[in-house]
C-alpha positions as CSV (number, residue, x, y, z in Angstrom):
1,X,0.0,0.0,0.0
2,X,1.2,3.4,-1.0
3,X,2.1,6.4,1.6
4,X,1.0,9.7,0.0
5,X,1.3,13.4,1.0
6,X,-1.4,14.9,3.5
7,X,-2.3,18.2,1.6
8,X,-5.7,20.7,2.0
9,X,-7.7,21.9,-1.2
10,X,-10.7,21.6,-2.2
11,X,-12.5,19.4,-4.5
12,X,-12.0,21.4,-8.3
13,X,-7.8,21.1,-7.0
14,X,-8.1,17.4,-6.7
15,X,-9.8,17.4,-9.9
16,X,-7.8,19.6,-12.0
17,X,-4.6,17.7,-10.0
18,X,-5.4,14.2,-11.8
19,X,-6.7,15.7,-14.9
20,X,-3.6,17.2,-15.5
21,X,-1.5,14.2,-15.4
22,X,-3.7,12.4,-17.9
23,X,-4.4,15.4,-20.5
24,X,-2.1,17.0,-23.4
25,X,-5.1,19.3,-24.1
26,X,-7.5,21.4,-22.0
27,X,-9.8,24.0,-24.0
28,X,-11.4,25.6,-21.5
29,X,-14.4,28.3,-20.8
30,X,-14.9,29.4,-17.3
31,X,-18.3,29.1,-15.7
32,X,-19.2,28.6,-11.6
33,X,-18.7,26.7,-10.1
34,X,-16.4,24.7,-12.6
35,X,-13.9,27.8,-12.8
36,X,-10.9,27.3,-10.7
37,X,-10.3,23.5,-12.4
38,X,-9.3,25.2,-15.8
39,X,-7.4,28.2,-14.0
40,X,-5.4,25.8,-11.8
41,X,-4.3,23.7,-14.6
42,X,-3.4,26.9,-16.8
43,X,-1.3,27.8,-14.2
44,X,0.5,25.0,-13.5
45,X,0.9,24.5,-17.2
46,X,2.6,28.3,-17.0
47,X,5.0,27.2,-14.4
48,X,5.9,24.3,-16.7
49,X,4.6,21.3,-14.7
50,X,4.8,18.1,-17.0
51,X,1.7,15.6,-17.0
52,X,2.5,11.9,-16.9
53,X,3.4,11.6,-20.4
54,X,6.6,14.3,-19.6
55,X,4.6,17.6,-21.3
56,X,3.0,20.8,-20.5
57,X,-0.8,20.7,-20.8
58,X,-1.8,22.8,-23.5
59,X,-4.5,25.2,-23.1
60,X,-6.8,26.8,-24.4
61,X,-9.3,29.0,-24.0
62,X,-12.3,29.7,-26.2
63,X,-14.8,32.1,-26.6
64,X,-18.3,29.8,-25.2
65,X,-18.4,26.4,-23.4
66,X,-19.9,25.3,-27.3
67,X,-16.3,26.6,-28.6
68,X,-14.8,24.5,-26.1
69,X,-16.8,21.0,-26.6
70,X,-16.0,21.3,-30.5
71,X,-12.1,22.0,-29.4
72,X,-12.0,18.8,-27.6
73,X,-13.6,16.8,-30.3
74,X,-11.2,18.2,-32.9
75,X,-7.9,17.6,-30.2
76,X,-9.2,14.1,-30.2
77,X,-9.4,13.8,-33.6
78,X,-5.8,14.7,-33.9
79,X,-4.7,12.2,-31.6
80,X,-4.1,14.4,-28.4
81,X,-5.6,13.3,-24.8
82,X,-8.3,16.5,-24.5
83,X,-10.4,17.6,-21.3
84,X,-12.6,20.2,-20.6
85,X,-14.2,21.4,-17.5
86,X,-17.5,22.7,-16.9
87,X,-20.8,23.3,-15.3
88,X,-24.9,23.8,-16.0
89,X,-25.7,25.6,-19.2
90,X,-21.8,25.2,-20.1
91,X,-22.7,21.4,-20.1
92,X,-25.6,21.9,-22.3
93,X,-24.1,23.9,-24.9
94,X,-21.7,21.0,-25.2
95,X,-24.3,18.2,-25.6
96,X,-23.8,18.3,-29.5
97,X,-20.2,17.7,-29.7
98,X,-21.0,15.1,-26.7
99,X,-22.7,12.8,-28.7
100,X,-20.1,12.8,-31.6
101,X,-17.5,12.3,-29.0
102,X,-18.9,9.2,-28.0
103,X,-20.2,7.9,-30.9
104,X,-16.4,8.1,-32.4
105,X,-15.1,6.1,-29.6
106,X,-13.1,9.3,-28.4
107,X,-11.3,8.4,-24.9
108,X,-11.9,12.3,-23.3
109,X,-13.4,13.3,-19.8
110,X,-15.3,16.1,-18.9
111,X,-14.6,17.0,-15.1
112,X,-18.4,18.7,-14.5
113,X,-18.9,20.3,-10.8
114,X,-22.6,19.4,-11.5
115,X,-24.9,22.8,-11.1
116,X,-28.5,24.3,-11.2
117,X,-29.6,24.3,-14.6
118,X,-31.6,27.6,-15.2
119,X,-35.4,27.3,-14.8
120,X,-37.9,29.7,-13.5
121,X,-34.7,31.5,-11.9
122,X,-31.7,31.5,-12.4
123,X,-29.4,29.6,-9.7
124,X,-25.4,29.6,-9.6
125,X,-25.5,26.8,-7.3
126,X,-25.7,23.1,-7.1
127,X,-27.2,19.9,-8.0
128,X,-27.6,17.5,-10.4
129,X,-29.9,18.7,-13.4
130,X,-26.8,19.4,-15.9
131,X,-25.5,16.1,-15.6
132,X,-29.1,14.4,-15.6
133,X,-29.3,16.0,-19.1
134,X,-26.5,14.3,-20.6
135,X,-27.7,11.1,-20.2
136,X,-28.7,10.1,-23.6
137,X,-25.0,11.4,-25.0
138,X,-23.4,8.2,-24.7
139,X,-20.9,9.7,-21.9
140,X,-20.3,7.4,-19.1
141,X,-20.9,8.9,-15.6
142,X,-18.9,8.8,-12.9
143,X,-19.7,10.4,-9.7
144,X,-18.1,11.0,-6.5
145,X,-19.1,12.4,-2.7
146,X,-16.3,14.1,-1.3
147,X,-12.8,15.5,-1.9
148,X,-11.1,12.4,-0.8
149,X,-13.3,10.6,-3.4
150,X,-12.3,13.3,-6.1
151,X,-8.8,12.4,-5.7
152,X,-9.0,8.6,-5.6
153,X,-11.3,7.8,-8.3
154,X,-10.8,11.0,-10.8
155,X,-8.3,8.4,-12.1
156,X,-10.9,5.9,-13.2
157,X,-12.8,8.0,-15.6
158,X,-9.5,8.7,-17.2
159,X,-7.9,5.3,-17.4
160,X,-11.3,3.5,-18.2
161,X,-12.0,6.0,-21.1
162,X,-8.7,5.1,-22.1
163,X,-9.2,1.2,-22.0
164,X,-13.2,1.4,-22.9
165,X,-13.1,3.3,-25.7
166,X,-16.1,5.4,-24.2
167,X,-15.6,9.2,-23.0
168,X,-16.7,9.7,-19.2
169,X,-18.2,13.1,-17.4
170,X,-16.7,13.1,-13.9
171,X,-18.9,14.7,-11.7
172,X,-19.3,15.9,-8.2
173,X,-21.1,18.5,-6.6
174,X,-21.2,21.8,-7.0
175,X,-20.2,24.4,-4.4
176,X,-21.0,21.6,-1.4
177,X,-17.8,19.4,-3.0
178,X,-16.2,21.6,-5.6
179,X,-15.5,24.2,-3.3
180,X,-15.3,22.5,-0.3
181,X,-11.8,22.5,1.8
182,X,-10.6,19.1,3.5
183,X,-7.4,17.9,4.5
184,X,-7.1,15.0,1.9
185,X,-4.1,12.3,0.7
186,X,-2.6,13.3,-2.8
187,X,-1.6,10.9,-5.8
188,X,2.1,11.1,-7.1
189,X,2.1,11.2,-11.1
190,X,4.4,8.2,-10.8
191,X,1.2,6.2,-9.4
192,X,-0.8,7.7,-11.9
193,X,1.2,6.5,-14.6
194,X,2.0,3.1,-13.4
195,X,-2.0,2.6,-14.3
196,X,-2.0,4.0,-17.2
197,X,-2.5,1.5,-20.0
198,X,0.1,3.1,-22.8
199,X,-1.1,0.5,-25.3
200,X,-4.6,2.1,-25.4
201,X,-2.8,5.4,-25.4
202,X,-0.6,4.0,-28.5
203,X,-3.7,2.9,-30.0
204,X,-5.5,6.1,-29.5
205,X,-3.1,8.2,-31.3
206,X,-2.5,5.9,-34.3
207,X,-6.4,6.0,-34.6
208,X,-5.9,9.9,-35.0
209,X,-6.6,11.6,-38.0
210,X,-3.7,11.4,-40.3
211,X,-2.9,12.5,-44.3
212,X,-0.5,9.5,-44.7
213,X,-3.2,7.0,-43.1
214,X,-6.5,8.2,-44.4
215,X,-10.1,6.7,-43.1
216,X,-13.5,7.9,-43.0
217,X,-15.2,9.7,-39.9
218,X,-18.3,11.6,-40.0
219,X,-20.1,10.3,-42.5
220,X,-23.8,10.5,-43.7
221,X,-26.0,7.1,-43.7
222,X,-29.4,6.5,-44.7
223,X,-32.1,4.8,-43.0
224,X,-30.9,1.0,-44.6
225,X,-27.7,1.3,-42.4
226,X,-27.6,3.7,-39.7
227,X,-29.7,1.7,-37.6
228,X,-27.4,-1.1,-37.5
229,X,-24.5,0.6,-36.8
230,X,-25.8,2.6,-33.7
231,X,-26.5,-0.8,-32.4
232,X,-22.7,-1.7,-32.9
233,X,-21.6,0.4,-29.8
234,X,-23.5,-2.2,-27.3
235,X,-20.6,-4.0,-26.7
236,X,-18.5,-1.2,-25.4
237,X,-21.2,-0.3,-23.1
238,X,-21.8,-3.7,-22.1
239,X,-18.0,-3.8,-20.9
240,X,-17.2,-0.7,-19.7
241,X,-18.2,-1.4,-16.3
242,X,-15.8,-4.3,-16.1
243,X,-13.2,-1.8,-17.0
244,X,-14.2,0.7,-14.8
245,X,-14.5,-2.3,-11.7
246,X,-10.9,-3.5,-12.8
247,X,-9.7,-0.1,-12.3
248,X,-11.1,0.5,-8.7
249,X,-9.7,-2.8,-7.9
250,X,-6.2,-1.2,-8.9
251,X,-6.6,2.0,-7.0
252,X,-7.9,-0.5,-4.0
253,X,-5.1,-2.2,-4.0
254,X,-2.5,1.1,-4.2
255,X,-4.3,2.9,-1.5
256,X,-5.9,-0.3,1.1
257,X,-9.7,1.1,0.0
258,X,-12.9,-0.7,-1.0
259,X,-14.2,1.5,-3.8
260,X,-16.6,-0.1,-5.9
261,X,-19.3,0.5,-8.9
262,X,-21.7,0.5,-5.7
263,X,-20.5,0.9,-2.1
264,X,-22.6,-0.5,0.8
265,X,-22.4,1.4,4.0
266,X,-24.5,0.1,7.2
267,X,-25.9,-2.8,9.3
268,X,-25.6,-6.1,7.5
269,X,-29.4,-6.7,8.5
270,X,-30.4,-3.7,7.6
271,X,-34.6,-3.2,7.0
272,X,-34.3,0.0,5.4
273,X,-32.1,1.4,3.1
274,X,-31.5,4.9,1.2
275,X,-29.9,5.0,-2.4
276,X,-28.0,8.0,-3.0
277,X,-24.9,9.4,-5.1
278,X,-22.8,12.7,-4.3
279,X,-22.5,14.2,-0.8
280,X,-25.4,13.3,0.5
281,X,-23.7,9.9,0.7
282,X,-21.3,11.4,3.2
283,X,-24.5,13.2,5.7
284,X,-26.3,10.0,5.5
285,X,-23.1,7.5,6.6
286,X,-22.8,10.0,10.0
287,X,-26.9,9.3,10.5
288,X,-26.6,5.4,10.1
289,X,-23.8,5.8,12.5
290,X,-25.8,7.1,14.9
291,X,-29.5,5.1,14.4
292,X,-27.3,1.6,14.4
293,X,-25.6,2.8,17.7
294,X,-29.2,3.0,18.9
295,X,-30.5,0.0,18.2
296,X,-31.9,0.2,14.3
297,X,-30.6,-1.5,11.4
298,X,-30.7,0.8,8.2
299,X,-28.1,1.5,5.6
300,X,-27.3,3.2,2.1
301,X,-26.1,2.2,-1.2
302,X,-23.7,5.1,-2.7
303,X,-23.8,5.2,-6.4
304,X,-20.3,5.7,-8.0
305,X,-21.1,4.4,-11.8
306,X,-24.2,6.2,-12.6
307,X,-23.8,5.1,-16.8
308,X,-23.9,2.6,-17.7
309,X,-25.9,1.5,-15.0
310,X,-25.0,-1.9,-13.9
311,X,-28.6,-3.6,-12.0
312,X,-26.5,-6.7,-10.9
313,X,-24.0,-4.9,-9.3
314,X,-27.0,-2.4,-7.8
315,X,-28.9,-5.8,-6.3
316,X,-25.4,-7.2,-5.0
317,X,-25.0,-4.4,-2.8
318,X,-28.5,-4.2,-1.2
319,X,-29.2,-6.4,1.7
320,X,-31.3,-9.1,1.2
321,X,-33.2,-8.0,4.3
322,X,-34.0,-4.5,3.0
323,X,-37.8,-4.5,2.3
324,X,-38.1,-0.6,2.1
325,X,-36.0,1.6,-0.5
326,X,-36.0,5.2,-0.6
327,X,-34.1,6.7,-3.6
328,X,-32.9,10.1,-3.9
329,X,-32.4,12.3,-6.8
330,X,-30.9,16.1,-6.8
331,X,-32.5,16.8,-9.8
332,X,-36.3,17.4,-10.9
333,X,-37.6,16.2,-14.0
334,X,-41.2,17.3,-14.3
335,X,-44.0,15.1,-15.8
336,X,-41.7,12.2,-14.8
337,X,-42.7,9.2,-13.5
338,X,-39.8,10.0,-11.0
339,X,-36.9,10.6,-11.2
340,X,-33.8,9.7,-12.9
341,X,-31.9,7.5,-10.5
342,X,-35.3,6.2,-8.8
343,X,-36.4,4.9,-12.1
344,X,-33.5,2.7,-12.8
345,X,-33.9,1.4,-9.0
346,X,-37.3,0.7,-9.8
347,X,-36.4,-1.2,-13.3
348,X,-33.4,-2.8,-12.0
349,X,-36.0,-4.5,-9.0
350,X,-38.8,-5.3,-11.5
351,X,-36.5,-6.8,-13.5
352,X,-35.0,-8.9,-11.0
353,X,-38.0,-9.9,-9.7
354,X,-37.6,-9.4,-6.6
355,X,-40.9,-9.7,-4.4
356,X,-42.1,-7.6,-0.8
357,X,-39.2,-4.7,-1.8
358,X,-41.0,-1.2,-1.3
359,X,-39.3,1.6,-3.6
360,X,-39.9,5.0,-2.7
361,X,-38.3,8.1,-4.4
362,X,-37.3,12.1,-2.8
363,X,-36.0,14.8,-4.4
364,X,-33.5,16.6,-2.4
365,X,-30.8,19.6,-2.4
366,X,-32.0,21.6,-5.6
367,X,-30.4,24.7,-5.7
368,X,-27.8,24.2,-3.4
369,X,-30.8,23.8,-0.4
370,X,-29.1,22.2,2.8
371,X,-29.2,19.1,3.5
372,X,-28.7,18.5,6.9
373,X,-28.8,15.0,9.2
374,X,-32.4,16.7,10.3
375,X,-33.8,15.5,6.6
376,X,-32.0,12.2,6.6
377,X,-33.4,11.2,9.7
378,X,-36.9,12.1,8.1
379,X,-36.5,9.3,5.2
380,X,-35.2,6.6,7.7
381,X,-38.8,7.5,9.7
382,X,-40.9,7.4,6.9
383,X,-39.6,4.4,5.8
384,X,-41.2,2.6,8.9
385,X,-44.4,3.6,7.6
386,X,-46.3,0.7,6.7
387,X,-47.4,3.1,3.8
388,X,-44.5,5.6,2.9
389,X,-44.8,8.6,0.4
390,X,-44.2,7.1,-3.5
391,X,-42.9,10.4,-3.8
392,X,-41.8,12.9,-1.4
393,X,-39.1,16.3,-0.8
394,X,-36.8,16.5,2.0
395,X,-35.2,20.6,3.3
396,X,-38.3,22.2,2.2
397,X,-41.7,22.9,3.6
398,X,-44.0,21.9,0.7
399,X,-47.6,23.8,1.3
400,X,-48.4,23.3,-2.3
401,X,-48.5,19.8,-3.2
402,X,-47.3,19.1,0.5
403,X,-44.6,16.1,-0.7
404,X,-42.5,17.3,2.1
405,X,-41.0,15.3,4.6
406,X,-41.5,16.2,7.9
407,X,-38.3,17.2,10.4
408,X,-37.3,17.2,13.6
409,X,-34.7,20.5,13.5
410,X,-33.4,19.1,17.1
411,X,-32.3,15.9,15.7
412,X,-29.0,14.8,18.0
413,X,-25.5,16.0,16.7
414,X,-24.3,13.4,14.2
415,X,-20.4,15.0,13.6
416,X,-17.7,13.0,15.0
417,X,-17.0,13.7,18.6
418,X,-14.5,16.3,19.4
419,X,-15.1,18.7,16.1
420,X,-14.7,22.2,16.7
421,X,-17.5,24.0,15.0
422,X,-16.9,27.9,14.0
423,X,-19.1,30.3,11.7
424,X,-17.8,33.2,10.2
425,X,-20.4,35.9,8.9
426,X,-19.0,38.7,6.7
427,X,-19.6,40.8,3.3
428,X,-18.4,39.4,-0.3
429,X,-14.5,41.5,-0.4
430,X,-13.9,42.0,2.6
431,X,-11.4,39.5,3.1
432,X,-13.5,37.0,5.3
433,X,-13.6,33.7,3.0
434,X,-10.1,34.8,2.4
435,X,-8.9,34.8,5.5
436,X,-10.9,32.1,6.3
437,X,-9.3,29.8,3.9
438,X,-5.6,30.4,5.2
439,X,-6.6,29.9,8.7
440,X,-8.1,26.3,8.0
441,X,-5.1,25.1,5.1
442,X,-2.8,26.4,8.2
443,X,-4.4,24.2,10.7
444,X,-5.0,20.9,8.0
445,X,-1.1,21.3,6.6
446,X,0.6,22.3,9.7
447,X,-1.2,20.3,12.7
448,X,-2.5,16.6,12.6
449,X,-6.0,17.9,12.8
450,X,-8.5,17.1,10.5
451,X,-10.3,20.2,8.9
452,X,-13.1,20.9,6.5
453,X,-14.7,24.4,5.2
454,X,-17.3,25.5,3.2
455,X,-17.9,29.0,2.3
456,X,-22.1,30.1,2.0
457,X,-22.1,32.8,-0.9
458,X,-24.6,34.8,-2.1
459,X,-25.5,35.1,-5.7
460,X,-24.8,39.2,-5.3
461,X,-21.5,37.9,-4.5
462,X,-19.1,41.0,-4.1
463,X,-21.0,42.7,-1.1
464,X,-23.5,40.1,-0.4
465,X,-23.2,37.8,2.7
466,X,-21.2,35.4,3.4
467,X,-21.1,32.6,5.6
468,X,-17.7,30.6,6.3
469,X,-18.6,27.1,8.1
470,X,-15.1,25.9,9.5
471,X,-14.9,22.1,11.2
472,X,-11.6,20.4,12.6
473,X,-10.8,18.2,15.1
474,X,-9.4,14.6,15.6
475,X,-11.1,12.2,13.8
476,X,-12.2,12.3,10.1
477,X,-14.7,14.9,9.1
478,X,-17.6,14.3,6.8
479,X,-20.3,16.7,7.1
480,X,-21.2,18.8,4.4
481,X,-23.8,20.6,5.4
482,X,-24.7,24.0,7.2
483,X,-23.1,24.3,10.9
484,X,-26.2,25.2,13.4
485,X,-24.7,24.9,16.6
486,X,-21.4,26.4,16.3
487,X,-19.0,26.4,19.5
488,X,-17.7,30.2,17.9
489,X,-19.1,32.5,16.1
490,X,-17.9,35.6,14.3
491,X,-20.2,38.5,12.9
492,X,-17.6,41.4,10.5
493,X,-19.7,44.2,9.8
494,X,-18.9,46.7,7.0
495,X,-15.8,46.8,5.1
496,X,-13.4,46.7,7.8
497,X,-12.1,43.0,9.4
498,X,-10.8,45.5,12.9
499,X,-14.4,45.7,13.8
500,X,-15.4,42.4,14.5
501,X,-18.0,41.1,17.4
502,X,-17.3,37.8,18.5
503,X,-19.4,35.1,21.0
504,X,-19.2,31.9,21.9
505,X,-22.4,29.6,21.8
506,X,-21.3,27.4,24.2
């Protein structure tokens, strides 16, 4: 098992850190939260870092996320490894090139800190409706819940693109993981490379479009052929998560973890289970902590391959005892039958069969709305209804439709014992999240405490509030949610940081 460097950043660093090793291209077009990925790798690529393959990334920047989409495509074309990084309506506008991509068997990854797309409002924050729109692409989906998971499985997108011949979007969430700050364990490019399959990289580039080696690509077929060619891609799909299994087994074996396609977290018995994907996963794991220390047996399936979607691998990992399911979805799709993740539950249990299994599905976090242990708890009771909501809300009061869930706001402290909790109000500029940010990468690079931060911003940004949630302590922290019962509290009022009213809450 490897030893690696302790470091603090936050989830778009560990990100753009992997990407970098595996990419020869990056055309780029900011949008939030996806933003810092494609500035860190230009600056590292200005200060001459080499990726595994001993070069600079190459970047470049275009004039709209479409620009950018029809950059990679052509980079892949010509043989070079080509990423992109981007969020929301920037996904969207790439949808077109998407499909080309992988329909041309085109091994590129799209690192996507997965964000509000625009409906009645418009929303700079996160969830899962961009992503949930590329699903008909042909891009794989990988997601993961935290910065640590970032780091560690980053890697798989890139080397099972490589391998599978299908292009991936990584994804995480936005703000609540992209932005987030925890002390985490770093790869070394020499790891990297040691599983990077260089045949499929040989391969690649001698696919690449060449004068001296002509082929076709992008041709036009009529209605005789084109059906059966579409269906020629089955195969790849049918594979791919084989590839991308083999591959967590590699990083499992480097690093001592147990990362797979669907990870199982609870009491072996469990009666009631919750089927999630992104950081929900981690606010979930700190309530089954808790109810199992008490006496009840519940658990939760984390989704780390959401395409293709592998039911076999989905009913392996739920307890044969589970006879209630709650699914949840951060993204809405209206005039649904539900949602996207509950329906494949729901297909992947009909299919199988199985009898006496109860499926319910919640829609959660749109917007960036908080999801605290408070609306977890709320699932794992409603499940023990003998006749749960088909379809409920959790971190909302619903007096329309009422699908809400109802919850108990003094639901017991589920952090780890002996976290510090601090909140830190202040004014977009003023030098708040800035300072906030130094204090907590001091304290995770320069103590043996663990640390986390999230920063609360407000769509005004410059002058609007913010609210800087800082954790550490002793033990591992995985909470990403709102702090409400903070042990210090600071208020900075106007634009100067001297005039500052501070009170403990405890």
């Amino acid at each position: 098992m490897i030893k690696r460097k302790m470091k603090s950043m936050d989830g778009n660093n560990a990100a753009a850190h992997v990407s970098y090793a595996f990419s020869e291209v990056a055309a780029i077009y900011p949008i939030t939260p996806s933003s810092p990925m494609a500035d860190f790798v230009d600056q590292w690529s200005a200060n001459g870092l080499k990726n595994i393959f001993g070069t600079q990334v190459k970047v470049v920047e275009m004039q709209s996320e479409a620009g950018a989409a029809g950059a990679v495509h052509g980079s892949l074309g010509a043989g070079a490894l080509t990423t992109t990084y981007t969020a929301s309506q920037g996904l969207l506008l790439m949808i077109p090139n998407m499909y080309k991509i992988a329909a041309e068997q085109l091994p590129s990854v799209f690192h996507v800190s997965a964000r509000t797309i625009s409906t009645h409002a418009l929303n700079i924050f996160g969830d899962h409706s961009d992503v949930m729109a590329c699903r008909q692409t042909g891009f794989a989906m990988l997601c993961e819940g935290n910065v640590q998971e970032v780091m560690d499985l980053a890697p798989v997108a890139h080397l099972a693109a490589l391998t599978g011949k299908v292009p991936f979007i990584n994804f995480f969430d936005g703000f609540r993981t992209s932005h987030e700050i925890q002390k985490i364990a770093v790869w070394d490019y020499a790891d990297l490379k040691d599983m990077c399959d260089m045949k499929a990289v040989e391969e690649f580039r001698a696919h690449a479009l060449n004068p001296d080696h002509p082929h076709m690509r992008g041709s036009h077929e009529n209605g005789d052929i084109f059906f059966q060619h579409r269906e020629a891609c089955n195969k790849y799909y049918d594979e791919l998560p084989a590839v991308v299994e083999s591959y967590m087994d590699k990083i499992n074996e480097k690093l001592g973890t147990d990362y797979k396609l669907f990870n199982y977290y609870g009491a072996a018995d469990a009666d009631r289970v919750i089927i999630a994907m992104g950081s929900i996963c981690d606010v979930a794991e700190e309530v089954i902590d808790y109810l199992n220390a008490n006496g009840e047996k519940v658990g939760l399936v984390k989704v780390r391959l959401f395409r293709p979607f592998a039911p076999e691998k989905l009913l392996e990992a739920i307890p044969a005892t589970a006879k209630k399911v709650a699914v949840l979805d951060r993204t809405k799709e209206p005039g649904s039958q539900g949602e996207p993740l509950y329906q494949d539950v729901v297909t992947a249990v009909a299919n199988a069969g199985l009898q006496g299994v109860t499926v319910i599905g919640g829609r959660y976090g749109l917007g960036s709305k908080d999801t605290p242990p408070s609306s977890v708890f709320a699932v794992y009771d409603e499940l023990k209804k003998d006749q749960p909501k088909r379809f409920f809300t959790i971190g909302i009061v619903d007096d329309v439709t009422h699908l809400s869930l109802e919850e108990d706001k003094n639901c017991p402290n589920t952090a780890a014992k002996g976290t510090i909790e601090c909140k830190f109000w202040g004014l977009g500029g003023d030098g708040t999240v800035g300072a906030n940010k130094n204090s907590i990468k001091i304290i995770g690079d320069y103590t043996d405490k663990y640390v986390q931060a999230y920063f609360q911003y407000d769509s005004k940004k410059t002058g609007g509030v913010t609210i800087s949630h800082l954790r550490f302590g002793d033990s591992p922290i995985k909470s990403p949610y709102y702090i409400n019962k903070a042990d210090f509290v600071a208020c900075h009022t106007g634009n100067k940081p001297e005039r500052t009213c501070l009170c403990s809450l405890r």
